[in-house]
C-alpha positions in Angstrom: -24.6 15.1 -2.0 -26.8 12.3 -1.7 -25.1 9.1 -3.2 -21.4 8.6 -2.8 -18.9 5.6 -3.4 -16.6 4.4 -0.7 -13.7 2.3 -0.6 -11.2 1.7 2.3 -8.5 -0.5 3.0 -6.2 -1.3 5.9 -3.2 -3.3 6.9 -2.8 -3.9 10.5 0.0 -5.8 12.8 -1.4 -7.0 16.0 0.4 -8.4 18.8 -1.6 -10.3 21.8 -0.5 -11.1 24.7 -2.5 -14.1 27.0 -1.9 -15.5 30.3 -4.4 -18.4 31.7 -4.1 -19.5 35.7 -5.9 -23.0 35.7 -6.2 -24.5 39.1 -7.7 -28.0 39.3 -9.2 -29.9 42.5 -9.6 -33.5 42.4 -9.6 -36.4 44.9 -5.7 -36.5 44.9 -5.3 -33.1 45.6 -4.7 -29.7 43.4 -2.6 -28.9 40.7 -2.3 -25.1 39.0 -0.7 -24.8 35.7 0.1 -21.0 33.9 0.6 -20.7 30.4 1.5 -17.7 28.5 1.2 -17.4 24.8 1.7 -14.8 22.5 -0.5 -14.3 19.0 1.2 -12.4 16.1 -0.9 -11.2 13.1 -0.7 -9.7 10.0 -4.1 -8.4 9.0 -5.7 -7.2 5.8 -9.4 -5.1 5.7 -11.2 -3.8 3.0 -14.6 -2.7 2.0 -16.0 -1.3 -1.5 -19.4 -0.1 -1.2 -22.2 3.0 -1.3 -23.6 5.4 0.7 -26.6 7.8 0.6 -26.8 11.0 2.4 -30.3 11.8 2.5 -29.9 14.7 5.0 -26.9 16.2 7.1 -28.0 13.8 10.1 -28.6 10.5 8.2 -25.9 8.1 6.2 -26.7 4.5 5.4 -24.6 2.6 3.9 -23.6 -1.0 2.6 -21.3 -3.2 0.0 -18.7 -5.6 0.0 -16.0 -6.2 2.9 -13.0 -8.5 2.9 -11.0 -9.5 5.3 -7.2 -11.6 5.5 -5.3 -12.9 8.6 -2.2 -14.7 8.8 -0.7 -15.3 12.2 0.9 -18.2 14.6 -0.1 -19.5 17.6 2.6 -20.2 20.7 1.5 -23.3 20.9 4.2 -25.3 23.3 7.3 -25.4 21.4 6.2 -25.1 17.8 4.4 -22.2 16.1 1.9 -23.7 14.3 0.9 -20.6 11.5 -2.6 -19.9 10.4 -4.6 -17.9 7.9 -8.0 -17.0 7.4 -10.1 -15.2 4.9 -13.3 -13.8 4.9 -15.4 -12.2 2.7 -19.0 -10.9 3.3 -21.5 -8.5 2.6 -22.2 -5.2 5.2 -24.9 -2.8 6.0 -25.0 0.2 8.6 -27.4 2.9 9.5 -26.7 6.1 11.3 -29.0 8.8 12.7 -27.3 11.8 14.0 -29.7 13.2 16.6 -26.9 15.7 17.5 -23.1 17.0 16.9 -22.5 14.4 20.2 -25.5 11.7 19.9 -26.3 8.9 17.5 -28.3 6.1 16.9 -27.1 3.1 14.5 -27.5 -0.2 13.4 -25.4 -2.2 11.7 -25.8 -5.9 10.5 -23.5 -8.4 8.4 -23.2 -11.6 6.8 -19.6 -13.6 6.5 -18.4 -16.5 5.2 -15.1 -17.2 7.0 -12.2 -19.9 5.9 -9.5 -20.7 8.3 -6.4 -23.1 8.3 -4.3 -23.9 10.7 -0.6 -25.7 9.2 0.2 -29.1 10.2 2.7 -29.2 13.8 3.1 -32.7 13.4 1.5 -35.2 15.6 0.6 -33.0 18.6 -2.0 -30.8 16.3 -2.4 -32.1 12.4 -3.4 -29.5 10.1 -7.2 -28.3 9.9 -9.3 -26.5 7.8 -12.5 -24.6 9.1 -15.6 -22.6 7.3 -18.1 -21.2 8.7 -21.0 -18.4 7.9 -21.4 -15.9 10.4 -23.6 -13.1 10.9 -24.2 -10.1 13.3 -26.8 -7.4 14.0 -26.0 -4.1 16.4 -28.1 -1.5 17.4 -27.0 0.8 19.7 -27.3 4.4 21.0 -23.5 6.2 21.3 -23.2 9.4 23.1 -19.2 11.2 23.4 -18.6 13.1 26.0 -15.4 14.2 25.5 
């Protein structure tokens, strides 16, 4: 087996939970204000792509990813919702140097769009885009 075809897809509910402590000094004194907001999300992966299996220790592999959110932000009183989408291009290398040990790399390229719904005049709807990329190399080891 050398070449192969993959294709995966996931749907994903995420909830996140934040609390911020922000205590200020200033020349009339100190003030401290706590705010805890909560972050639904709906979330929708996917990637369509090749590998190659040159040996039993090697696998590269690369193609097509995309990538959906839709979520709202606590934001005060009103829940402003949001949804993103983001499709890109992926690549990752893996070298097996045992059953416990590898070496990879892994490196993409994203173009990411993002709109957040109008809340009125305390945050007016935005739209975002923006091109992002990454590059990993690591060493993993599991122990257990």
């Amino acid at each position: 087996l050398q070449w192969q075809r993959i294709a995966r897809a996931a749907i994903r509910f995420r909830q996140t939970f934040n609390r911020e402590k922000i205590k200020s000094e200033s020349v009339s004194g100190s003030t401290e204000s706590e705010w805890f907001r909560t972050y639904p999300e709906l979330l929708f992966n996917s990637f369509y792509g090749f590998g190659y299996y040159p040996t039993n220790r090697t696998v590269v592999d690369g193609g097509l990813s995309f990538d959906a959110v839709y979520g709202q932000q606590n934001m005060a009183i009103n829940r402003p919702a949001y949804f993103s989408l983001a499709p890109g291009l992926q690549f990752s290398a893996n070298y097996f140097i045992n059953f416990r040990t590898r070496v990879f790399l892994n490196a993409g390229i994203n173009y990411r769009y993002t709109e957040l719904k109008d809340v009125g005049p305390v945050m007016p709807a935005y739209n975002k885009n923006v091109v992002t990329g990454n590059f990993i190399f690591g060493f993993s080891h599991v122990i257990f």
